[in-house]
C-alpha positions as CSV (number, residue, x, y, z in Angstrom):
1,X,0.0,0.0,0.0
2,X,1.1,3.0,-1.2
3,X,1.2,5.4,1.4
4,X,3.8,8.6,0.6
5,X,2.6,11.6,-0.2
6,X,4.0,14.9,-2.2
7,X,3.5,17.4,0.5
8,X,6.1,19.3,1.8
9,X,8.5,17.4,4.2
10,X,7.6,17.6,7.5
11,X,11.1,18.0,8.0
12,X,11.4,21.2,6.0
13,X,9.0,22.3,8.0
14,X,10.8,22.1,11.5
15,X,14.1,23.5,9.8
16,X,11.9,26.4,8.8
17,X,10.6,27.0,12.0
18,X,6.6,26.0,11.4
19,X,4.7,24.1,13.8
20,X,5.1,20.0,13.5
21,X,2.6,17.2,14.6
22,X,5.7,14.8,15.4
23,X,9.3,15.1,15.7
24,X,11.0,14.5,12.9
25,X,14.3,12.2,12.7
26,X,16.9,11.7,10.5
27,X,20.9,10.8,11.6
28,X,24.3,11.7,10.4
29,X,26.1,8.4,8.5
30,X,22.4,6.8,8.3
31,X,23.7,4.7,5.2
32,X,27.0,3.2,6.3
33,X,28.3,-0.1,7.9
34,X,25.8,-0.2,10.3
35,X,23.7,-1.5,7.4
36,X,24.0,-5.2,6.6
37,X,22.3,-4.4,3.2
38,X,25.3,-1.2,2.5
39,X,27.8,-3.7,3.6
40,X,26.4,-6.2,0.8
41,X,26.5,-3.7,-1.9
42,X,30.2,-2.2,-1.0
43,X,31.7,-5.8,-0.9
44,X,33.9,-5.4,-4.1
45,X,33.7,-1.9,-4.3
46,X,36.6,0.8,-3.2
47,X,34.6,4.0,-0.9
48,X,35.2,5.7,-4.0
49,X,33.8,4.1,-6.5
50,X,30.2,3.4,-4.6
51,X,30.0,7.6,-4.0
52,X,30.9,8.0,-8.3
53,X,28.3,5.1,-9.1
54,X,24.6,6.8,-9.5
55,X,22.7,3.9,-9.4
56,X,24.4,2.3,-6.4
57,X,24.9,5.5,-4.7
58,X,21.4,6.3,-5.2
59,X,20.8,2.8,-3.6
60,X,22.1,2.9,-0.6
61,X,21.1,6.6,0.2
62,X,17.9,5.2,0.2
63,X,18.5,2.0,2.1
64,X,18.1,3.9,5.6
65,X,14.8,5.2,4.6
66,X,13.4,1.5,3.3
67,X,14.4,0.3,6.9
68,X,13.2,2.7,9.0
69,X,10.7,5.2,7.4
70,X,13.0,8.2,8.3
71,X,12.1,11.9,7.9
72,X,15.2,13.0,5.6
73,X,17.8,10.8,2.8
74,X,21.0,12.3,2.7
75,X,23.4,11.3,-0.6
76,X,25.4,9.2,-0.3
77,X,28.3,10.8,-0.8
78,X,32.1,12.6,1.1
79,X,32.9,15.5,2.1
80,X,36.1,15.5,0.0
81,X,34.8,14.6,-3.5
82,X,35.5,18.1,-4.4
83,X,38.7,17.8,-3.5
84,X,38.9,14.8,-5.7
85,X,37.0,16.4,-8.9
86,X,39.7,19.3,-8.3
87,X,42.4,16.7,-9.0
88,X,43.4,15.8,-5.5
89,X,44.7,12.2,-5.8
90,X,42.4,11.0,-3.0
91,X,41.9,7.1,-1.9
92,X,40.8,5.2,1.3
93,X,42.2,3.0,3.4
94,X,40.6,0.3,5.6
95,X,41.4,1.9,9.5
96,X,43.4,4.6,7.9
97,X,40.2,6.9,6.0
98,X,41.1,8.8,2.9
99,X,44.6,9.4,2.1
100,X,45.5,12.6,0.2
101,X,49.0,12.2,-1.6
102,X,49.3,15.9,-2.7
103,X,48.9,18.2,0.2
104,X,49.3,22.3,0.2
105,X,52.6,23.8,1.2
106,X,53.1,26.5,-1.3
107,X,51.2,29.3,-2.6
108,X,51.6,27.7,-6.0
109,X,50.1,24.7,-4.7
110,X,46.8,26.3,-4.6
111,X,46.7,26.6,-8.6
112,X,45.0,22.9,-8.3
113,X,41.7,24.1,-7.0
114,X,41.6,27.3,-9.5
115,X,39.4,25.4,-11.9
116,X,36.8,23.7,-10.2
117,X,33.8,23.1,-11.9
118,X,30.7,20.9,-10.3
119,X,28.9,20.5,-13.4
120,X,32.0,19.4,-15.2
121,X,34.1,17.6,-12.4
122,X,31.4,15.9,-9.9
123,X,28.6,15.0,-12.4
124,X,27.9,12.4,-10.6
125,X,26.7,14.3,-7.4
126,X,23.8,16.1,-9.7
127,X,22.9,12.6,-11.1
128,X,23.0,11.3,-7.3
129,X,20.6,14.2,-6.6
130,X,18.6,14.4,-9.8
131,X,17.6,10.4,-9.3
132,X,16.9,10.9,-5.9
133,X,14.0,13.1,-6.0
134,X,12.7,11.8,-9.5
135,X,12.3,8.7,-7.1
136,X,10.7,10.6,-4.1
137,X,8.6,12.5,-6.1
138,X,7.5,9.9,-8.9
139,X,4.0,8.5,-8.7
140,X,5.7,5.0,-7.0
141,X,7.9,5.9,-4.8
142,X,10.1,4.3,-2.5
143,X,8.1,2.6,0.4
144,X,9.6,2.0,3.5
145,X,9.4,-1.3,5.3
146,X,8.1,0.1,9.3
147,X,7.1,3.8,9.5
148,X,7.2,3.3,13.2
149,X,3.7,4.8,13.4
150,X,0.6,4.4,13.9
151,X,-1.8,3.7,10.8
152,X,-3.4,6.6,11.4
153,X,-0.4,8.5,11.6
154,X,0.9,6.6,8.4
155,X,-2.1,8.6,6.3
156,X,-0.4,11.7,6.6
157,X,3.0,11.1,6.3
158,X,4.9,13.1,3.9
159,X,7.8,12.4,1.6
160,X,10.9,12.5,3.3
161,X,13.2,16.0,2.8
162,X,16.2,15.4,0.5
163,X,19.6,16.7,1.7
164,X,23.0,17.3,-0.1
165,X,26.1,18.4,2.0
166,X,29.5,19.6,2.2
167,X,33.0,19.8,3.9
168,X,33.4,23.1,5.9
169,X,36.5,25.3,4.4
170,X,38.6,24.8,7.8
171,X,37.7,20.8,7.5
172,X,38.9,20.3,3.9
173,X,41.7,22.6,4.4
174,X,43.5,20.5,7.3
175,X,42.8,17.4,5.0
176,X,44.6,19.0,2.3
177,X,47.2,20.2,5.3
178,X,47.6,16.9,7.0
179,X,47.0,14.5,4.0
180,X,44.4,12.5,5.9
181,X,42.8,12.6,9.0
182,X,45.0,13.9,12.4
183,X,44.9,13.5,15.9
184,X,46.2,16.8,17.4
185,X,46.0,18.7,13.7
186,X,49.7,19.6,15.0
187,X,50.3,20.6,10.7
188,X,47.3,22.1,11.0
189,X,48.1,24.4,13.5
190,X,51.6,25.1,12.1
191,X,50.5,26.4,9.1
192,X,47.6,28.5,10.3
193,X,50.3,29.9,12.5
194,X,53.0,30.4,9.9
195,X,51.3,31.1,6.8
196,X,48.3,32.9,8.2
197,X,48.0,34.6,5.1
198,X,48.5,31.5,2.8
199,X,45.5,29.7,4.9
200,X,43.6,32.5,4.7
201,X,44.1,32.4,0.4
202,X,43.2,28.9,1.2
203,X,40.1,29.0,2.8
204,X,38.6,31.3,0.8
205,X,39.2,29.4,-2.3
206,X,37.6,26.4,-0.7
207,X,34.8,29.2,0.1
208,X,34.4,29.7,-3.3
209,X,34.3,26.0,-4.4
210,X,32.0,25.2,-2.0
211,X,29.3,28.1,-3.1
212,X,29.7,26.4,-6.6
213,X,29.4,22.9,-5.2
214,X,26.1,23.7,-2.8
215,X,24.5,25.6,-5.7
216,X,24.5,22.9,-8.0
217,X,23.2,20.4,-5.5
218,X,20.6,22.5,-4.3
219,X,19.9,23.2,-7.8
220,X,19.4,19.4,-8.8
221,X,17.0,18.5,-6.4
222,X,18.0,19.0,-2.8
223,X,15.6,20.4,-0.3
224,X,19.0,21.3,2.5
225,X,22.3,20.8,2.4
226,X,24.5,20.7,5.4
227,X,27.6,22.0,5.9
228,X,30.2,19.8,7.8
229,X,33.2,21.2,9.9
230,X,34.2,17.8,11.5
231,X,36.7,19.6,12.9
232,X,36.5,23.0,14.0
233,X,35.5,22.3,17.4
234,X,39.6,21.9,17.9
235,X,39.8,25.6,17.3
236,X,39.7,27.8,20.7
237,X,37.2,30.5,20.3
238,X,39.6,33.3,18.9
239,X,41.0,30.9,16.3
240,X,37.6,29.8,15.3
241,X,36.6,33.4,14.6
242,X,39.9,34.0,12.4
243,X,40.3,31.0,10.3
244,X,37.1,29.0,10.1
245,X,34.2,31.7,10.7
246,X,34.4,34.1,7.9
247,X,34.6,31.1,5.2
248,X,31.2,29.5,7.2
249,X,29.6,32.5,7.0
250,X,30.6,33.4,3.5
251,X,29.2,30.0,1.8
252,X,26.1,30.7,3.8
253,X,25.8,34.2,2.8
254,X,26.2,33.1,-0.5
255,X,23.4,30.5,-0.9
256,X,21.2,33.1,0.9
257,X,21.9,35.9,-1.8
258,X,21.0,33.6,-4.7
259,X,17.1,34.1,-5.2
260,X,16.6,30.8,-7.0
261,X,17.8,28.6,-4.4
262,X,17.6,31.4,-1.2
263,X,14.9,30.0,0.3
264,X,16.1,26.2,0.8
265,X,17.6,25.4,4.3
266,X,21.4,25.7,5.4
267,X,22.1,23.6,8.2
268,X,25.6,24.1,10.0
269,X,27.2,21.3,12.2
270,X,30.6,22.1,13.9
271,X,32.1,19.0,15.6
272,X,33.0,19.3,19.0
273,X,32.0,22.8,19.0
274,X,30.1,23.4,21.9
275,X,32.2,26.4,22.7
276,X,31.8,27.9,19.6
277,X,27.4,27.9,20.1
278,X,27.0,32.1,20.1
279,X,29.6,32.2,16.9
280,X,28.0,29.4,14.9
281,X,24.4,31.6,15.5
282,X,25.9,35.0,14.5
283,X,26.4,33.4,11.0
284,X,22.9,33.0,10.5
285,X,22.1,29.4,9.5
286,X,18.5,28.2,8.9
287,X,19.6,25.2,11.3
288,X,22.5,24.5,14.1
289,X,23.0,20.5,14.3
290,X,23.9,20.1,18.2
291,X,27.1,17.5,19.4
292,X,26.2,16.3,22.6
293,X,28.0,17.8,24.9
294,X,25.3,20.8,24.7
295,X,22.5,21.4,26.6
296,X,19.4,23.1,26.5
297,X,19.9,25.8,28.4
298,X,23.2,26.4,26.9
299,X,21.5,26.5,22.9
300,X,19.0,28.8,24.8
301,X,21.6,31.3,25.6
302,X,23.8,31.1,22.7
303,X,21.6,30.5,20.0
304,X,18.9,32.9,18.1
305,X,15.5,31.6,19.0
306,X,14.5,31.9,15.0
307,X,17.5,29.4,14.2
308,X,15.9,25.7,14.4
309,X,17.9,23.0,16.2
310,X,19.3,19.6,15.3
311,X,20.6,16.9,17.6
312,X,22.0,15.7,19.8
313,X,22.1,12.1,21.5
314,X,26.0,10.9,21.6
315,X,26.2,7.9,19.5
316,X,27.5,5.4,21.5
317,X,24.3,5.6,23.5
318,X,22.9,3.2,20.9
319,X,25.7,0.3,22.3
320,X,23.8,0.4,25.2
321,X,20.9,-2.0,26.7
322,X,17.6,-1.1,24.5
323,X,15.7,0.5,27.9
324,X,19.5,3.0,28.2
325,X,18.8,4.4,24.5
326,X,14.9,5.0,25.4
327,X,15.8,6.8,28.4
328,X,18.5,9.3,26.8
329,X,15.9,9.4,23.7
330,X,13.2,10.7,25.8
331,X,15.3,12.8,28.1
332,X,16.9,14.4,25.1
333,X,13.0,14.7,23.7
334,X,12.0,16.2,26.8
335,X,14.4,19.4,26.7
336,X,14.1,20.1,23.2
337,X,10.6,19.3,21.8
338,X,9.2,22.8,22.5
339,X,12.0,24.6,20.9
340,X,10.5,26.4,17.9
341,X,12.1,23.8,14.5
342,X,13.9,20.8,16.0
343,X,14.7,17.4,14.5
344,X,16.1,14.3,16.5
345,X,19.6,13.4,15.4
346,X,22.6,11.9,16.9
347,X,25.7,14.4,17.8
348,X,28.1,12.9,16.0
349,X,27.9,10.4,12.8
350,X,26.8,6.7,13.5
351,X,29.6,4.2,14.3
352,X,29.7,1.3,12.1
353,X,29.1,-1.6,15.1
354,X,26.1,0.1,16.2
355,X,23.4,-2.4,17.1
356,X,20.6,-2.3,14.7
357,X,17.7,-3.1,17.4
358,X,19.1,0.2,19.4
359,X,18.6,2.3,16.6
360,X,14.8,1.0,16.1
361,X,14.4,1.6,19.5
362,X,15.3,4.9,18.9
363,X,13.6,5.8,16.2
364,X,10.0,4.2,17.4
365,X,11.0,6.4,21.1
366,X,11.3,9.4,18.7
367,X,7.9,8.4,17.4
368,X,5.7,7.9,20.0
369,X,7.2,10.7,21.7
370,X,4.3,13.2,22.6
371,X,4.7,16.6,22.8
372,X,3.8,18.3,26.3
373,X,1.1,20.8,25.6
């Protein structure tokens, strides 16, 4: 029985701030390892060649929403494929993550990112997109196995939001600094610290790119994109204002001054960055996306009450027994429920061993969650 509608997403609703019947829930890495169905579809395939594939790519973006009738499908997709369409030589490594065997040390070293075009070097990523909502908004669309609602509740569901992303420039630039992922982003550091300047040039190239590469997904079919800086939160507050801010805020400003596309929802998630609350609000995104180590009251003095909020259970709640995950569900319900625009998510990306009872539990807590009047 077909059952999805062509409304708008509820969850476009709660990032815009309107009134919702029921939280809505989506989570950050929903199609990953976790997944026994992803991890039969990767077998044989390199990271990189699943995100270039459409048709698989397009597959397993929608394999979270099959399983568990969630409120958003995000692409499948990296935060470097940029990177790679700039002509980065970029691979991954089991335990290692992506590898990057041309990193930035000169000025001349930048020349590789001068070019970047979207339309001509990630194709792919509009296919990705363009399939997507053909398929969410065809007359048979995807049907998920368990809504987790009642039938009643089933009647009125709407399709579920569609949502591209990207690296921050401060995250992509200490993968291009480190070659790979760090632990104390000691290169990182250096360089911001020696060639302010250069980063700076840096930056606000990636800036740049990343207006280009949000545009075109928000163009091909995306209803929000997010924009991930994984790791700003290692910034102190000062640094964060000099080298990660101003490139934030620039994308964001960016999208929001192009009238075509101005009045689709940015959502900005900065790992680690519960320090960083009142900074990430003065830029003005449609949507902060909480870690948990934030509180209510904390987003209640830090963050405009016109910015909608996203979060923020810690994601190693879900190795816990099934009755531990529906009481930090619920508690997590209970603070931020009545904030004007809010969406259940985890703080942090799914890890690949999480148990996939404990994330039903937490969805069906999410919703049969009541509102208090």
């Amino acid at each position: 029985m077909q059952t999805t509608n062509l409304q708008i997403p509820l969850i476009l609703k709660a990032f815009q701030g309107q009134p919702t019947d029921r939280i809505p829930v989506w989570f950050m890495r929903q199609a990953g390892r976790y997944l026994p169905e992803y991890n039969q579809i990767r077998s044989g395939l390199s990271f990189m060649d699943l995100t270039m594939n459409v048709d698989l790519a397009c597959e397993v973006s929608i394999q979270p929403y099959i399983r568990f009738g969630l409120d958003a499908i995000i692409m499948f997709s990296d935060i470097l494929t940029p990177l790679s369409g700039a002509g980065v030589p970029l691979h991954f490594e089991e335990k290692r993550g992506p590898i990057l065997s041309k990193t930035i040390s000169s000025e001349s070293d930048l020349t590789i990112l001068d070019s970047f075009d979207p339309n001509r070097d990630t194709p792919f990523v509009k296919e990705i997109l363009q399939t997507l909502i053909g398929k969410l908004t065809s007359s048979a669309p995807p049907e998920p196995q368990n809504h987790f609602l009642s039938k009643e509740d089933v009647k009125n569901i709407t399709r579920p939001g569609l949502l591209g992303f990207a690296g921050a420039p401060f995250t992509l630039a200490s993968y291009l600094i480190e070659g790979g992922t760090s632990k104390k982003f000691d290169k990182t550091k250096k360089f911001m610290y020696s060639h302010t300047n250069l980063f700076h040039k840096l930056s606000d190239r990636l800036a740049s790119m990343t207006i280009d590469y949000l545009t075109m997904q928000l163009q091909s079919g995306a209803d929000a994109v997010q924009i991930f800086d994984s790791w700003g939160g290692i910034l102190s507050p000062s640094d964060y204002a000099e080298f990660s801010l101003p490139y934030t805020k620039k994308i964001i400003d960016g999208l929001k001054q192009n009238s075509e596309i101005s009045e689709k929802p940015v959502i900005l998630f900065v790992g680690n960055g519960a320090h960083l609350l009142d900074q990430m609000s003065s830029q003005r995104p449609d949507v902060i996306s909480l870690d948990w180590r934030v509180s209510l009251d904390e987003a209640k003095r830090f963050i405009s009450g016109d910015i909608a909020l996203q979060g923020n259970m810690d994601p190693l709640v879900l190795y816990g027994t099934k009755d531990r995950v529906k009481q930090e569900t619920t508690r997590i319900l209970d603070e931020f429920s009545n904030r004007k625009g809010y969406v259940f998510n985890l703080g942090h990306g799914i890890h690949p061993e999480a148990p996939i009872e404990c994330v039903e539990t937490m969805i069906q807590t999410v919703r049969n969650y009541k509102k208090p009047v």
